[in-house]
C-alpha positions in Angstrom: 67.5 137.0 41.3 69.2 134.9 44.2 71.6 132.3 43.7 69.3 129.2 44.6 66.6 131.1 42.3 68.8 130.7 39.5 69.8 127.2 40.1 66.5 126.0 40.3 62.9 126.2 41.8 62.3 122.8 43.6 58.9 121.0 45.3 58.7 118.3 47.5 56.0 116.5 47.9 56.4 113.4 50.4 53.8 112.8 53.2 56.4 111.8 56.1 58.5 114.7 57.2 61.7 112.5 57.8 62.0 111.9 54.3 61.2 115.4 53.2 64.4 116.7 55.7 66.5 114.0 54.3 65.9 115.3 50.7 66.2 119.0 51.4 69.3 118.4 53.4 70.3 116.7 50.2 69.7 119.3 48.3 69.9 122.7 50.1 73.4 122.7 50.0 73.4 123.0 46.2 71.6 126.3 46.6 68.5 124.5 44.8 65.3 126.7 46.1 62.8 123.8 48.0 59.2 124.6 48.7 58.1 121.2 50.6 54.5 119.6 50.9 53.1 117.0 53.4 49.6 117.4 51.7 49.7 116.9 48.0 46.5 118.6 47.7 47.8 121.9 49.1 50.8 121.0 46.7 48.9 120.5 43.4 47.2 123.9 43.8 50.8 125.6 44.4 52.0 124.0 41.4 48.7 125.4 39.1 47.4 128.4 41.0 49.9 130.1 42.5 52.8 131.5 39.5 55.3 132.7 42.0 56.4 129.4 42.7 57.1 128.6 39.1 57.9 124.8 39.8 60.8 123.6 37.9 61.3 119.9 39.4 58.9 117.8 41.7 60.5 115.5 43.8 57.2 113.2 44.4 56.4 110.4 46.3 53.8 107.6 45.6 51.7 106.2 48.7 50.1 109.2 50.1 46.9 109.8 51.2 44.2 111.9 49.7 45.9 112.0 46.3 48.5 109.6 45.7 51.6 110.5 43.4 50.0 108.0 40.5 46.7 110.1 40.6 48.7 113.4 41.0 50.8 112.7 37.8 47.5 111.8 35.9 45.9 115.2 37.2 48.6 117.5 36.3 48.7 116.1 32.7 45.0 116.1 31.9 44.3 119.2 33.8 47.6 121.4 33.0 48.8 119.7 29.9 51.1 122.3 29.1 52.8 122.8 32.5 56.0 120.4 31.5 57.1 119.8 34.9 60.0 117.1 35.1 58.8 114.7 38.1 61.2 112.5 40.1 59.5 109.5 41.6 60.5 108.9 45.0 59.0 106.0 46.8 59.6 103.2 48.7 57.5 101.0 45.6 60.4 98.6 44.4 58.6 96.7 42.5 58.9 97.2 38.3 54.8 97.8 37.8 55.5 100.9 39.5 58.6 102.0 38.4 56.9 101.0 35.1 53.2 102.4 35.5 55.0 106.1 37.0 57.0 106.5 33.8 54.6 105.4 31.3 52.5 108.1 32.9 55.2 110.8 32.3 57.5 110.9 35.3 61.0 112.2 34.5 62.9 109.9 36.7 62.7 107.3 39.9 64.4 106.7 43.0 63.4 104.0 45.1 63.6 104.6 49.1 65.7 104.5 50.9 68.1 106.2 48.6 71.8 105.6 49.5 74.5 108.1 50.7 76.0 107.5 47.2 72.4 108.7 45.5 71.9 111.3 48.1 75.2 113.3 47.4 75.6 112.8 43.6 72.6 110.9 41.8 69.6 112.9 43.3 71.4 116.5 43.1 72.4 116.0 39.3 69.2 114.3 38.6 67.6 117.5 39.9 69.7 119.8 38.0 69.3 118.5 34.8 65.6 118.0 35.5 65.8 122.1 35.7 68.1 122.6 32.9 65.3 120.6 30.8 62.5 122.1 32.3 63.5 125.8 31.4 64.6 124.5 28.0 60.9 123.8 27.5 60.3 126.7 28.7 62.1 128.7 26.2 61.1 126.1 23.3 57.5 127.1 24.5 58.3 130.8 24.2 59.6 130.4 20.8 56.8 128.4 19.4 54.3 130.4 20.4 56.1 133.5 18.8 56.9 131.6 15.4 53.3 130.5 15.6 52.2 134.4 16.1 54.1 135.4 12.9 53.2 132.2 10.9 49.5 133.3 11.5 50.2 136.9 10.8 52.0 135.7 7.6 48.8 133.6 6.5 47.0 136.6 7.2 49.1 138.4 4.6 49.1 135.5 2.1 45.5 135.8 2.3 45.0 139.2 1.1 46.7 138.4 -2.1 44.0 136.1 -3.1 41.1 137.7 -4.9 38.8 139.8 -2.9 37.5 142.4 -6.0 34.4 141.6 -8.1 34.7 140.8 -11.5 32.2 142.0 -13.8 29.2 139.8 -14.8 31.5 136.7 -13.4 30.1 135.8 -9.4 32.9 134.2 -7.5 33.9 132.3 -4.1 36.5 130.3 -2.6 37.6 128.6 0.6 41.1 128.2 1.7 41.9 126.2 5.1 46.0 126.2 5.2 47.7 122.6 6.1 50.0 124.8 8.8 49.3 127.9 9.8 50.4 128.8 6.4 50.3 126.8 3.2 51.5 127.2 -0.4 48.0 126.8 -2.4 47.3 129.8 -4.7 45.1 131.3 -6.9 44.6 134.8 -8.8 42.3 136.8 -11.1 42.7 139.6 -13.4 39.7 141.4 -15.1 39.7 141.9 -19.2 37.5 143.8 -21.4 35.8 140.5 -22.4 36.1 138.2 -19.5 39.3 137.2 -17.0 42.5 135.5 -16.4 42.9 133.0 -13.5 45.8 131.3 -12.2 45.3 128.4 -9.6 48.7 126.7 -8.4 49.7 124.2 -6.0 53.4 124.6 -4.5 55.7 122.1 -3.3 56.1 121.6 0.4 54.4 123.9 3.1 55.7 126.7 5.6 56.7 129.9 4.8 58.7 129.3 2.1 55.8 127.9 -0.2 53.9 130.9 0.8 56.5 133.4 0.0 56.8 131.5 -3.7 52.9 132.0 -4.0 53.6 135.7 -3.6 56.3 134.9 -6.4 53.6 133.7 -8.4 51.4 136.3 -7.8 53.9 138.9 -8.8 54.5 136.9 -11.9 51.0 136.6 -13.0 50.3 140.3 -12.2 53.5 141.8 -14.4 53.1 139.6 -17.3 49.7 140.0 -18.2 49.3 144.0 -17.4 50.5 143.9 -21.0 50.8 140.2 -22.4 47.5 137.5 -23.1 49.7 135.0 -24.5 49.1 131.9 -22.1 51.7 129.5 -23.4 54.2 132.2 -23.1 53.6 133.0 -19.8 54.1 129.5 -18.5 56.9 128.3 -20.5 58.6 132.0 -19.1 57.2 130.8 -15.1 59.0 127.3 -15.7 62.1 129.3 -16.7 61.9 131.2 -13.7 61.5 128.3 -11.2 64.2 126.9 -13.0 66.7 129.6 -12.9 66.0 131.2 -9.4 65.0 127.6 -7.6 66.5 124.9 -9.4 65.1 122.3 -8.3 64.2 122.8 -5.1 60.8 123.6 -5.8 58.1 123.1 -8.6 54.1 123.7 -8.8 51.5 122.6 -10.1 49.9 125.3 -12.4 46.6 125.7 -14.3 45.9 129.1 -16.2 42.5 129.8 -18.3 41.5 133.0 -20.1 37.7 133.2 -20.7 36.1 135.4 -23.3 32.7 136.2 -22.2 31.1 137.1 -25.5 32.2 134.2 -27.2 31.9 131.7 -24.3 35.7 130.4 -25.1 37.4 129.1 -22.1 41.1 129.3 -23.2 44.1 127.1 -20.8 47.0 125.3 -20.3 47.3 122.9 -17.5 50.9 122.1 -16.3 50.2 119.0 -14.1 47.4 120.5 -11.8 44.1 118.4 -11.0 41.2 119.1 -13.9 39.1 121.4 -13.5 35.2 121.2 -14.5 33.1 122.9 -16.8 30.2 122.5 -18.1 29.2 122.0 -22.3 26.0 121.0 -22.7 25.4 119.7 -19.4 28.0 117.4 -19.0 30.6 117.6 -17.1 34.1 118.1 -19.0 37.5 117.8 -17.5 39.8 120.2 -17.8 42.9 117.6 -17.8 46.5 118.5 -17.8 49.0 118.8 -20.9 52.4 119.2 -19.4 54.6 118.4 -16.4 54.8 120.3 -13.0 56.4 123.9 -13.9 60.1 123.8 -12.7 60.3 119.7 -12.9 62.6 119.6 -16.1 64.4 122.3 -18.4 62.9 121.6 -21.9 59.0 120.8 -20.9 56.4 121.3 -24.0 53.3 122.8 -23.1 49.9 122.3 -24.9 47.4 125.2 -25.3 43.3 123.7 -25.7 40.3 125.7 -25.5 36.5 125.1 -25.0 33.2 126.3 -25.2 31.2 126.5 -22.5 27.3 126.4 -21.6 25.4 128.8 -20.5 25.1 129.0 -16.1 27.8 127.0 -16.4 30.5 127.6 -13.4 34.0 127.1 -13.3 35.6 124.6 -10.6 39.0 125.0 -9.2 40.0 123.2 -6.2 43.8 121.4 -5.5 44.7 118.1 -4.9 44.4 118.6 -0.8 40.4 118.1 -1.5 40.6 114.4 -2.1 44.3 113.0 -1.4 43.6 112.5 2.6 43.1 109.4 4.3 39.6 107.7 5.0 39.4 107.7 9.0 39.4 104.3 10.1 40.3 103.2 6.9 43.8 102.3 5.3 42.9 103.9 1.8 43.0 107.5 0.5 39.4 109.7 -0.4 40.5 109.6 -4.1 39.6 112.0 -6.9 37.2 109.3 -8.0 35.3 109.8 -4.6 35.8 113.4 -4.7 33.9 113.8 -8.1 31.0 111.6 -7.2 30.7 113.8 -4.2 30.4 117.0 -6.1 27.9 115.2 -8.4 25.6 114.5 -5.5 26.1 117.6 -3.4 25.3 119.5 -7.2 22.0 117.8 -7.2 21.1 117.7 -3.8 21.1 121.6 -3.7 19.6 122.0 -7.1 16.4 119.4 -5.6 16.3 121.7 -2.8 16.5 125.1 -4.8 19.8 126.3 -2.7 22.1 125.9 -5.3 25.0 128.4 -5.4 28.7 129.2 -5.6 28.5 129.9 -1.8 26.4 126.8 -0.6 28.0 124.3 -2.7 31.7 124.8 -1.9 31.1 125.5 1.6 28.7 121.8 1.5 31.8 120.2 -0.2 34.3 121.1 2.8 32.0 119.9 5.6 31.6 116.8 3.8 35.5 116.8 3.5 35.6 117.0 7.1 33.3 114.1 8.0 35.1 111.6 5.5 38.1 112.9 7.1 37.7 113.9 11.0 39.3 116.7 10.1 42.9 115.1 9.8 43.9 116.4 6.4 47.5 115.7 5.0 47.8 119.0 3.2 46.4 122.9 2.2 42.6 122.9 0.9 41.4 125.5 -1.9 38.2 125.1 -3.5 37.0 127.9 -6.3 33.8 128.7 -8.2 33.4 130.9 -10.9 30.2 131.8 -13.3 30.9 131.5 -16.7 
């Protein structure tokens, strides 16, 4: 690589030739690399066709004919929005609406013309060479995101295989999980028993990876303890323990965990601060609300074990609290679990009326209605999941 490569790829773009000469006379003896253009056209499609230039400053002017440097700036954004090219204005417009109007569109810097000797020596060249020093800063901030953004996805690709993908016997299941980042901390877990199963649903504080590498926590958790425990109360009274000891307080979760015995129809639980889920007994809808604090909030909590009977074709919801605390587009107010219930209730009956009701149908209706309420701009992880009792 040459010396004026390193210090920096520049373009010119100025319609009158004296001007161009005074600025690469300016500059050439900084060992900056100039590529110069009387027509901004042929300019433009240097700048996003051609990748041996790599452009890393452009010097532009304003009145030109064709395409003037207003239009130019505006073209390069909405057509190349991720080419971050600093732009130096430089342009015999004085007047502030200009100045004004070219960096409200994005322009890095101006220079009105004719620059001074003063400007021409010192201003311009170490305008231009920080100009470069941002540009490949971007560059490599670019690089980086897009590699963190490669292994966040892989990551959520791994999280995802630790939620359950077997079939339990005689129990039909489905769920949908749409990650806040790339990668989220929303989990859930089964484990088959002679008589039933054991789930585990828990939301974790925060996002990123380091929610989703407690949900594997979890996981492991839930998977040692009850290869040879059942005892519910135990278990979560040992996982607020754990958080304690390991994460202090740095994190907590939201935990609900249910046995269900399938010959007697007993739904057994303990819910440490996580949004009720639903059942059904005698076809009513019952609430599955919580008896304790978040696990890892305080030391000493106290914990509540309930149980239920359930109905016959009577499913199991799950869902966390990312399904109804997002805001109402247009609107300075929140969905609400309120709304979110009503919305089940209808979507319920609607499929039933039109004989398509199933676990399937119904929780993949419930997320596109999430996403008309809320354009799509939710504020945290989604996880809906339907069992049959």
């Amino acid at each position: 690589m040459s010396e004026k490569m390193k210090n920096g790829k520049i373009f010119i773009v100025d319609d009158d030739k004296l001007s161009i000469e005074i600025l690469k006379i300016s500059l050439e003896k900084y060992d900056f690399e100039i590529n110069s253009f009387i027509n901004p056209i042929e300019a433009y499609k240097a700048i996003t066709s051609d990748e041996r230039f790599n452009c890393e400053c452009l010097i532009l002017d304003l009145n030109m004919p064709q395409l003037d440097g207003f239009q130019f700036i505006q073209k390069l954004k909405r057509e190349y929005p991720k080419k971050v090219i600093p732009i130096i204005i430089s342009s015999a417009n004085q007047d502030i609406n200009s100045i004004k109007k070219a960096l409200d569109l994005g322009a890095y810097d101006y220079f009105t013309k004719p620059l001074s000797r003063d400007e021409l020596e010192v201003m311009l060249p170490k305008k231009v060479k920080n100009a470069v020093v941002f540009y490949r800063t971007q560059q490599e901030l670019i690089v980086q995101n897009e590699k963190m953004s490669k292994d966040l996805n892989l990551a959520n690709q791994f999280i995802l295989k630790i939620f359950p993908h077997n079939k339990i016997k005689n129990h039909d299941f489905y769920l949908k999980y749409i990650p806040y980042n790339e990668i989220g901390g929303d989990f859930i877990d089964l484990i088959e028993t002679k008589d039933g199963f054991i789930i585990i649903i828990a939301d974790i504080s925060g996002h990123g990876v380091s929610a989703a590498l407690l949900a594997y926590f979890l996981k492991f958790e839930f998977q040692k303890y009850f290869s040879n425990n059942d005892d519910l109360l135990k278990f979560i009274y040992h996982l607020n323990s754990e958080f304690i000891n390991i994460f202090e307080d740095s994190f907590f979760s939201t935990v609900f965990i249910a046995s269900y015995n399938r010959r007697e129809r007993r739904l057994i639980y303990v819910n440490a601060g996580h949004p009720p889920p639903i059942v059904c007994v005698n076809e009513r809808p019952v609430f599955l609300k919580s008896t304790g604090t978040f696990v890892g909030m305080i030391e000493y909590p106290i914990y509540k074990i309930s149980e239920i009977v359930v109905g016959n074709s009577c499913p199991l919801i799950c869902y966390t609290d990312g399904m109804y605390e997002f805001w109402l587009e247009g609107r300075n107010e929140i969905f609400g679990f309120n709304r979110f219930y009503k919305l089940l209730h209808c979507i319920y009956f609607k499929l039933k009326k039109e004989k398509r009701l199933n676990l399937n149908n119904f929780v993949e209706y419930c997320f596109s209605s999430l996403k008309f309420y809320s354009k799509g701009n939710y504020n945290d992880d989604l996880l809906m999941f339907m069992i049959e009792l």
